[in-house]
SETI-500916 format. One record per residue (C-alpha): residue number from 1; residue in three letters; chain; y, z, x. Coordinates in nm, 4 decimals, padded with zeros to 6 digits. Layout:
REM SETI-500916
   roza   drenza   dolo         c2         c3         c1
    NUM      ALA      A          Y          Z          X
...
This chain:
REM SETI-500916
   roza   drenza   dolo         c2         c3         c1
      1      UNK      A   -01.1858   -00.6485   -00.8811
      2      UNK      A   -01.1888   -00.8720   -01.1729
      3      UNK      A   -01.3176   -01.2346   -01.0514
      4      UNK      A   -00.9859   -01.3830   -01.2118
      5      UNK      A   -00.7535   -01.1879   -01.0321
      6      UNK      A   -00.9320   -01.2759   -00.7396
      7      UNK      A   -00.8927   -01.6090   -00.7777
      8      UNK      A   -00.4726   -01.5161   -00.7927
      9      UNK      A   -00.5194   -01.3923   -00.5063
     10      UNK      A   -00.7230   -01.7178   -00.3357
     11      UNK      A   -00.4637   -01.9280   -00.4732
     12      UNK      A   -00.1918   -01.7052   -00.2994
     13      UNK      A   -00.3443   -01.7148    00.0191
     14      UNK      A   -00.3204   -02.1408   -00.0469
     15      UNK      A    00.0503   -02.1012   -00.1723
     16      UNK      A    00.1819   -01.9038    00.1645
     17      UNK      A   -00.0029   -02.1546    00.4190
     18      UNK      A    00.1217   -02.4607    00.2131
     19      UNK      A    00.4781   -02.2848    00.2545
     20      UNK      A    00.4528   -02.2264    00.6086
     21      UNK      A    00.3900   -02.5572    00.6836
     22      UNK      A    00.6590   -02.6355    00.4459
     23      UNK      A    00.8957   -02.4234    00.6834
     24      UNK      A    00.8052   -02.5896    00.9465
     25      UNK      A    00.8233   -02.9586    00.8620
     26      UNK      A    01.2118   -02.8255    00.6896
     27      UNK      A    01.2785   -02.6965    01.0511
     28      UNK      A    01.2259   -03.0215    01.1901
     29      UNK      A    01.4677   -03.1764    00.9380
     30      UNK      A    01.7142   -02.9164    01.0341
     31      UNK      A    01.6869   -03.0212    01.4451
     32      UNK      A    01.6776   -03.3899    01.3252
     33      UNK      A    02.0511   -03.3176    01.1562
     34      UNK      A    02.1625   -03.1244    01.4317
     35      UNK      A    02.1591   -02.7467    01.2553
     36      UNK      A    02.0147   -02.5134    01.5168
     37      UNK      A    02.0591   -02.2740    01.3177
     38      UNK      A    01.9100   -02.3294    01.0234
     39      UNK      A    01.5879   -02.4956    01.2325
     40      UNK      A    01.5467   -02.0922    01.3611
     41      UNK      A    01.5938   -01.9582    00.9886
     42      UNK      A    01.2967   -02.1945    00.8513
     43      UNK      A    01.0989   -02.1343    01.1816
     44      UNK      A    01.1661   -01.7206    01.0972
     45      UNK      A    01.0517   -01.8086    00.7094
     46      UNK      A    00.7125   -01.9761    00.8271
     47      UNK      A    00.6447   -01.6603    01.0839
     48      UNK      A    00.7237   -01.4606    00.7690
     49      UNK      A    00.4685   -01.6660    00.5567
     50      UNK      A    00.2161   -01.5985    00.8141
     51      UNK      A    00.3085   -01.2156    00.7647
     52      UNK      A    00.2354   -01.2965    00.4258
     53      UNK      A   -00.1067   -01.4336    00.4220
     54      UNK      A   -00.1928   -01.0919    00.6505
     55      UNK      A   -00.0856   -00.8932    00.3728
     56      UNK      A   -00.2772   -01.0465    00.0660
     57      UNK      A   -00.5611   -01.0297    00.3311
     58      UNK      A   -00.5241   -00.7344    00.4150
     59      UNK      A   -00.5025   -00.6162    00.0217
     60      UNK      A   -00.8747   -00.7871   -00.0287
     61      UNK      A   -01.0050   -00.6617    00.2425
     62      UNK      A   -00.9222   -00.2819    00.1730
     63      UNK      A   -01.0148   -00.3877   -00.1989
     64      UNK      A   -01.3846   -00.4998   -00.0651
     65      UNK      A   -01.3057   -00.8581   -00.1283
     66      UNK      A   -01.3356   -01.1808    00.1193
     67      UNK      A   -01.1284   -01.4639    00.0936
     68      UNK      A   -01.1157   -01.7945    00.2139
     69      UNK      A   -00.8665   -02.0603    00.3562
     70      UNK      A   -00.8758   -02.4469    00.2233
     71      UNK      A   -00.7564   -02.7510    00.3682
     72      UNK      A   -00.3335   -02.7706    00.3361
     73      UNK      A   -00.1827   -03.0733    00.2961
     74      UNK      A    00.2027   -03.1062    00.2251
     75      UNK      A    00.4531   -03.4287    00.1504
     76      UNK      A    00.6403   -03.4166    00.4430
     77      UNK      A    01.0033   -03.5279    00.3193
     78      UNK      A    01.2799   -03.5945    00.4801
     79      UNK      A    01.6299   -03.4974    00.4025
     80      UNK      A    01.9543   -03.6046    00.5079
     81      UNK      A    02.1684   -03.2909    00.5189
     82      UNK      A    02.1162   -02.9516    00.4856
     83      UNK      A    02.2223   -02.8376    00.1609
     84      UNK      A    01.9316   -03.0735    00.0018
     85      UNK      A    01.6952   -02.9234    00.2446
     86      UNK      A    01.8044   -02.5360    00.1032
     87      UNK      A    01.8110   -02.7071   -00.2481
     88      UNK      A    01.4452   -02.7936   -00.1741
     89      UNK      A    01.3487   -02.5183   -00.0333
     90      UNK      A    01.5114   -02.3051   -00.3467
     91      UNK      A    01.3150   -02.5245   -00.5465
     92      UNK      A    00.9996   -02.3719   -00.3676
     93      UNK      A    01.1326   -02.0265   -00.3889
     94      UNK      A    01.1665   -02.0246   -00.7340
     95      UNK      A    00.7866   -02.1670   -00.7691
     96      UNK      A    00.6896   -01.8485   -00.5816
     97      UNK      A    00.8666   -01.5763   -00.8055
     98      UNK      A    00.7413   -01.7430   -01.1185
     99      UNK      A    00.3076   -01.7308   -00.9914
    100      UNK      A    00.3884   -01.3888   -00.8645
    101      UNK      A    00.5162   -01.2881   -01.2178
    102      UNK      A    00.2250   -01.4654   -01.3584
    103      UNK      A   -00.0008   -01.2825   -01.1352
    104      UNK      A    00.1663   -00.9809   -01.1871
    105      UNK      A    00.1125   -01.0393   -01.5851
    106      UNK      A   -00.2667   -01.1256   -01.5529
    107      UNK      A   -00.3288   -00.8227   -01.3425
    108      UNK      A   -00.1859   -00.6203   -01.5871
    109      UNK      A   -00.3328   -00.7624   -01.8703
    110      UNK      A   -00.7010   -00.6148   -01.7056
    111      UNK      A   -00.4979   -00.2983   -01.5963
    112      UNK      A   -00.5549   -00.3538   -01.2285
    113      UNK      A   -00.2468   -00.1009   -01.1276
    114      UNK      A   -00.2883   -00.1404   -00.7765
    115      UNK      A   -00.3004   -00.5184   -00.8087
    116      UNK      A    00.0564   -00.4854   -01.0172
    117      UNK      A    00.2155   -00.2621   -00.7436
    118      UNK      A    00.1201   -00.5254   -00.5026
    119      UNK      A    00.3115   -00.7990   -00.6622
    120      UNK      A    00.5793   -00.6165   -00.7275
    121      UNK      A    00.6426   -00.6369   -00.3639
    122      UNK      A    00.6494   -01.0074   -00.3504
    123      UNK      A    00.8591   -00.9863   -00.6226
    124      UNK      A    01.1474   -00.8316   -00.4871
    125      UNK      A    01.0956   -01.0328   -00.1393
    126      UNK      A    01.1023   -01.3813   -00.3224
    127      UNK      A    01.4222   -01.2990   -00.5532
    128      UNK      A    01.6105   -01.1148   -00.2281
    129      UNK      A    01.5174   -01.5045   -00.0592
    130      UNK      A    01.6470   -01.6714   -00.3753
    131      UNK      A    02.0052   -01.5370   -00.3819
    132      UNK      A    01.9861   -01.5752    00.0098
    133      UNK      A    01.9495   -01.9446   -00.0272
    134      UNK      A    02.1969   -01.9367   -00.3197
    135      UNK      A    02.4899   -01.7709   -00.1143
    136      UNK      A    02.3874   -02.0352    00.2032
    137      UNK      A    02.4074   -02.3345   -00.0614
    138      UNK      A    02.7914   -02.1513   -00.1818
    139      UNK      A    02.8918   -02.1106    00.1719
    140      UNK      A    02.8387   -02.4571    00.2707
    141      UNK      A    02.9529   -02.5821   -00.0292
    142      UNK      A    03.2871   -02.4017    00.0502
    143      UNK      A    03.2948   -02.4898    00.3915
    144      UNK      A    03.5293   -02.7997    00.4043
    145      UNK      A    03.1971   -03.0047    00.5824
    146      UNK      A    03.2427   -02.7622    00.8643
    147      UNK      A    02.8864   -02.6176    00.8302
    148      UNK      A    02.8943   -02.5065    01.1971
    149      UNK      A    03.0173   -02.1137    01.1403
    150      UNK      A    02.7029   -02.0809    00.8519
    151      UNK      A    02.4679   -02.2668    01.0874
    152      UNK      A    02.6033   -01.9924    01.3258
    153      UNK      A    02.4919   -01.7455    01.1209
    154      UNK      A    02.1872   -01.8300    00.9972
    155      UNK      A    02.1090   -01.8728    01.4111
    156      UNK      A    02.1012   -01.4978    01.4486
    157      UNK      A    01.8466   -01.4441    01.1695
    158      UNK      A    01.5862   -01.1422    01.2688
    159      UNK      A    01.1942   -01.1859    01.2978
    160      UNK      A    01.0149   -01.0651    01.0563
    161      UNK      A    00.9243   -00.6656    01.0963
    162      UNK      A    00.5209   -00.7266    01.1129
    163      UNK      A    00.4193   -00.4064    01.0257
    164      UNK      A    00.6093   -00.3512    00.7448
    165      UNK      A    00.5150   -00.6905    00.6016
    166      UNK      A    00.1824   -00.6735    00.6693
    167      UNK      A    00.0542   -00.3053    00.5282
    168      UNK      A   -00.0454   -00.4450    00.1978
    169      UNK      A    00.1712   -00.0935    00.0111
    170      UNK      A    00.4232   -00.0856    00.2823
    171      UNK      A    00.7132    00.0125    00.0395
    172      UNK      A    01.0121   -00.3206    00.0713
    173      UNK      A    01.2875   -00.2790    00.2751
């Protein structure tokens, strides 16, 4: 593998652990607001970063590469009702699909195919999670302040299917 895209990968690895803890520190807001709900969702979206890190792992690896992890830290922030938090956490969403189309671009710039098919993975997860977040943000929006049917909701949110997240060209469901 080319060294650069390598480093795109490194940096990924740093990206997914800073947004874990991200999740988690936004699932604490949520309990600290009084949405159960929503404090499972972002607990379910940090197990699902975790998932994450396996598979760009697990991509070196079977590539013959090592990787490494560096010392997170995140601004803890505090929010005072939940459609700020989702705002927020948009925000970071939207961070995520634009490196992964940058990666995507500088692997194919070198023609690393299986590098490209990778990302394209992480493409669809991150804009699937995107218009998730958009349609929570519209549904409490039209909720009349009575957030307590979409916390409901968001309460019954599945775990992550490891397998399929892991296997580093598990096709995206």
């Amino acid at each position: 593998m080319k060294k650069e895209i390598i480093i795109n990968l490194q940096t990924y690895i740093d990206e997914h652990l800073k947004m874990q803890l991200i999740c988690f520190s936004l699932s604490e807001n949520c309990d600290k607001i009084g949405y159960p709900g929503f404090k499972h969702f972002f607990q379910v979206q940090a197990q699902d970063e975790m998932l994450h890190i396996r598979r760009i792992i697990n991509y070196l690896l079977d590539r013959g590469e090592g990787y490494s992890f560096k010392p997170v830290d995140i601004e803890k922030r505090e929010h005072k009702d939940i459609v700020t938090i989702l705002k927020e956490y948009l925000k970071i969403r939207t961070f995520f699909a634009e490196i992964t189309d940058k990666f995507l671009i500088n692997a194919s710039k070198v023609n690393d195919f299986a590098t490209i098919k990778f990302y394209e993975w992480f493409t669809i997860d991150f804009y699937e999670e995107i218009a998730e977040t958009n349609d929570l943000i519209s549904w409490l929006n039209m909720s009349n302040n009575n957030h307590y049917e979409v916390d409901k909701k968001v309460l019954s949110r599945n775990e992550p299917n490891t397998l399929a997240v892991i296997n580093p060209f598990a096709p995206h469901s």
